[in-house]
C-alpha positions as CSV (number, residue, x, y, z in Angstrom):
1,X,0.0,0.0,0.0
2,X,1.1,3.6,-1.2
3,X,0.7,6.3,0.7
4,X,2.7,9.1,-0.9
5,X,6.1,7.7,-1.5
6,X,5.9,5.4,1.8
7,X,5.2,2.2,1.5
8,X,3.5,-0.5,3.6
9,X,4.8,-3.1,4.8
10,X,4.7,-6.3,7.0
11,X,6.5,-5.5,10.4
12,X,8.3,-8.9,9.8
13,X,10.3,-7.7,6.8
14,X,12.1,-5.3,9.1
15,X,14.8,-5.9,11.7
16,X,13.9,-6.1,15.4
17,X,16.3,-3.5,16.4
18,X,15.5,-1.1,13.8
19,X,11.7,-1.6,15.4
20,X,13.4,-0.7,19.1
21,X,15.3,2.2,17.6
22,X,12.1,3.7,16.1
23,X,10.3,3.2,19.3
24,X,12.4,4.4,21.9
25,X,12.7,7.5,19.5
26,X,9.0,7.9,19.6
27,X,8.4,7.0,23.6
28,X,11.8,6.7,24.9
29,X,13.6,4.2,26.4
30,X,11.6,4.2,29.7
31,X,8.7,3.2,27.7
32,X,9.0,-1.2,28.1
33,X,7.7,-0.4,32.1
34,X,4.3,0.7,30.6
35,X,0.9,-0.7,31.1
36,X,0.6,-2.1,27.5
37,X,4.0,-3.8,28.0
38,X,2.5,-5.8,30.8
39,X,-0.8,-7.1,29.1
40,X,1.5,-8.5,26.1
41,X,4.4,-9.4,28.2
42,X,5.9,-12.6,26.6
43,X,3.9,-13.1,23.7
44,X,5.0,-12.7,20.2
45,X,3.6,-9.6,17.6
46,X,0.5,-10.8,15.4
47,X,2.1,-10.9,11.9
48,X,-0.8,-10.4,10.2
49,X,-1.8,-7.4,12.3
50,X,1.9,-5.4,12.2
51,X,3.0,-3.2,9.7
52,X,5.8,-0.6,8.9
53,X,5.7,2.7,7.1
54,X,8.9,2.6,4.9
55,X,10.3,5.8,3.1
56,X,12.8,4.0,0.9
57,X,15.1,2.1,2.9
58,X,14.1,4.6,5.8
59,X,11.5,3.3,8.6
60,X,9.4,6.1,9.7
61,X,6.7,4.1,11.7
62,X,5.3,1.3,12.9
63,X,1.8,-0.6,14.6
64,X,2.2,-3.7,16.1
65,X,-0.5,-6.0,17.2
66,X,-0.1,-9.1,20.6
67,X,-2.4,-11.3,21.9
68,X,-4.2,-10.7,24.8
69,X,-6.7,-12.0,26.7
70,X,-9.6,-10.9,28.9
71,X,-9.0,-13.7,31.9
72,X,-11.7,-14.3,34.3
73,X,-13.0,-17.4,35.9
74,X,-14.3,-19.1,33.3
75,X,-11.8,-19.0,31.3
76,X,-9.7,-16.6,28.6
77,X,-11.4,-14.4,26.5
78,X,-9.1,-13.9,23.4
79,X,-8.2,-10.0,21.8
80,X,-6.0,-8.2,20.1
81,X,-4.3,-5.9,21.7
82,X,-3.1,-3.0,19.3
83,X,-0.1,-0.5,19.3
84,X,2.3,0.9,19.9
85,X,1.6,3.0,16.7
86,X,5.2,5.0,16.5
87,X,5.8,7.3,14.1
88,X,9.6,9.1,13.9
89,X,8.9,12.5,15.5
90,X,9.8,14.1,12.6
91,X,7.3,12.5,10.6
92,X,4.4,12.9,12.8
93,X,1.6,14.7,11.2
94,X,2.0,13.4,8.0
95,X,-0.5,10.7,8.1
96,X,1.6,7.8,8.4
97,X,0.1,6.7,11.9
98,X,-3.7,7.3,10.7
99,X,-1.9,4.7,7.3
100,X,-0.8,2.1,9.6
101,X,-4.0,1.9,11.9
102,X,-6.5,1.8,8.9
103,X,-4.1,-0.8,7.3
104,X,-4.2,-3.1,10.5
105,X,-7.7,-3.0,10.7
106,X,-8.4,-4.0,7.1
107,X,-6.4,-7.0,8.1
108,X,-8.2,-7.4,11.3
109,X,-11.6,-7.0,9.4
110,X,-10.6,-9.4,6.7
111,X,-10.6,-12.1,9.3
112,X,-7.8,-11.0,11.6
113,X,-9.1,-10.3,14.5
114,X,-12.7,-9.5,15.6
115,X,-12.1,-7.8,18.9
116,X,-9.1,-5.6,19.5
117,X,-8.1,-3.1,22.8
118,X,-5.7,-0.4,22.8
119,X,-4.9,2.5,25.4
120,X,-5.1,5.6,23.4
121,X,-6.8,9.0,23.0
122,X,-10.7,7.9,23.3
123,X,-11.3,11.1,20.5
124,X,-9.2,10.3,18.1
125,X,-9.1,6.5,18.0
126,X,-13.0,6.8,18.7
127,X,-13.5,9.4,15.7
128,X,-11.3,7.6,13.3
129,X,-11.5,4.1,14.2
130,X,-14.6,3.2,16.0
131,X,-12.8,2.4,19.2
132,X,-14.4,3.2,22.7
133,X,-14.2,2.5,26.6
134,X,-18.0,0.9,26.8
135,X,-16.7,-2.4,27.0
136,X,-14.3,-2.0,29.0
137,X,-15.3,-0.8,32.5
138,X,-15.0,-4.2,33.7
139,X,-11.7,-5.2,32.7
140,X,-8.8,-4.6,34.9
141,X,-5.0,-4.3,33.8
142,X,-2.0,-4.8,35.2
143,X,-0.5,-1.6,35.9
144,X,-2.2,2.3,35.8
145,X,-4.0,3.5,33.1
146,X,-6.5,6.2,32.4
147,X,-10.0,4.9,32.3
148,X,-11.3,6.7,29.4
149,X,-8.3,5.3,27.6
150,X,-8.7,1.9,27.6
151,X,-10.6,1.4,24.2
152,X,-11.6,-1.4,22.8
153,X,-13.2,-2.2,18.8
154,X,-15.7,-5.1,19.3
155,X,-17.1,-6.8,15.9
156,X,-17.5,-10.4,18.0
157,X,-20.7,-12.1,17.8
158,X,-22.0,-11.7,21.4
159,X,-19.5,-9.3,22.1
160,X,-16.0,-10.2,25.1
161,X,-16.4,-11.2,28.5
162,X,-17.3,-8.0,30.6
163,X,-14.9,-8.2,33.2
164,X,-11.0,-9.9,33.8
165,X,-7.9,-9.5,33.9
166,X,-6.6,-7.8,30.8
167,X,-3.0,-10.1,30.6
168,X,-1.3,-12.2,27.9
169,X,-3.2,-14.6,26.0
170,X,-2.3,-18.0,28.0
171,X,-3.9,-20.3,24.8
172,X,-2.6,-18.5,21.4
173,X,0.5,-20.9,21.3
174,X,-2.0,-23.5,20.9
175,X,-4.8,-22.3,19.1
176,X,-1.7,-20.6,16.7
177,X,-0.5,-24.7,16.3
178,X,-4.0,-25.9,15.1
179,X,-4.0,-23.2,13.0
């Protein structure tokens, strides 16, 4: 996918420390004690879900996707959990976050996920995306967040559990074996 002279393209086809240099010049290098780094911890990035913005041979963003689950006592509800979306801070503005979130949820829409949470800003990712918090008053996560900016995109028949743990998904290495 085009947008401009960047390019789209699966996360995998770029190296893992070019994908820590981008984010720690996004967030910083503080950023891995972060709530979202604890609902993913240990889990591998969704292929399928994770895409970079290339300039050339230049990255200038990226959005990565984990699995996650909503854990509560009957068992684990499985969801996507999206971001970080990182874009170089001088190339914010340009689009190239809004490109990567719209390209991650055609994927998620074309069968890659049908229920996906994020921590983000609840107007933007709300206005643009269809994200909101009205799913997930219920959940807890481990680690602070603002409650407004836990969002969540919901197209699951019958909807997630309404309240768990928000953690890593204990059953994707299995279900991604019978897959």
């Amino acid at each position: 996918m085009l947008v401009g002279l960047i390019t789209l393209v699966p996360l995998a086809e770029i190296a893992p420390d070019r994908v820590e240099q981008l984010l720690d010049a996004a967030f910083g290098a503080d950023r891995h004690g972060r709530t979202a780094y604890k609902i993913r911890a240990g889990m591998p990035v969704v292929p399928g879900l994770s895409f970079a913005a290339m300039e050339g041979d230049r990255l200038l963003g990226t959005i990565q996707a984990w699995p996650a689950a909503i854990l509560a006592a009957e068992g684990a509800d499985p969801i996507t959990l999206v971001g970080p979306v990182a874009v170089l801070p001088e190339a914010q503005g340009k689009g190239i976050g809004q490109a990567l979130m719209t390209r991650l949820l055609a994927a998620a829409d074309a069968g890659g996920s049908d229920a996906m949470v994020m921590i983000g800003d609840p107007d933007y990712y709300g206005r643009f995306f269809g994200f909101s918090a009205d799913a997930t008053a219920g959940w807890d996560v481990p680690g602070p967040v603002e409650r407004h900016r836990l969002l969540a995109r919901i197209r699951r028949a019958g909807g997630v559990c309404p309240s768990g743990l928000l953690g890593p998904d204990p059953d994707f290495a299995s279900r991604a074996a019978a897959a």
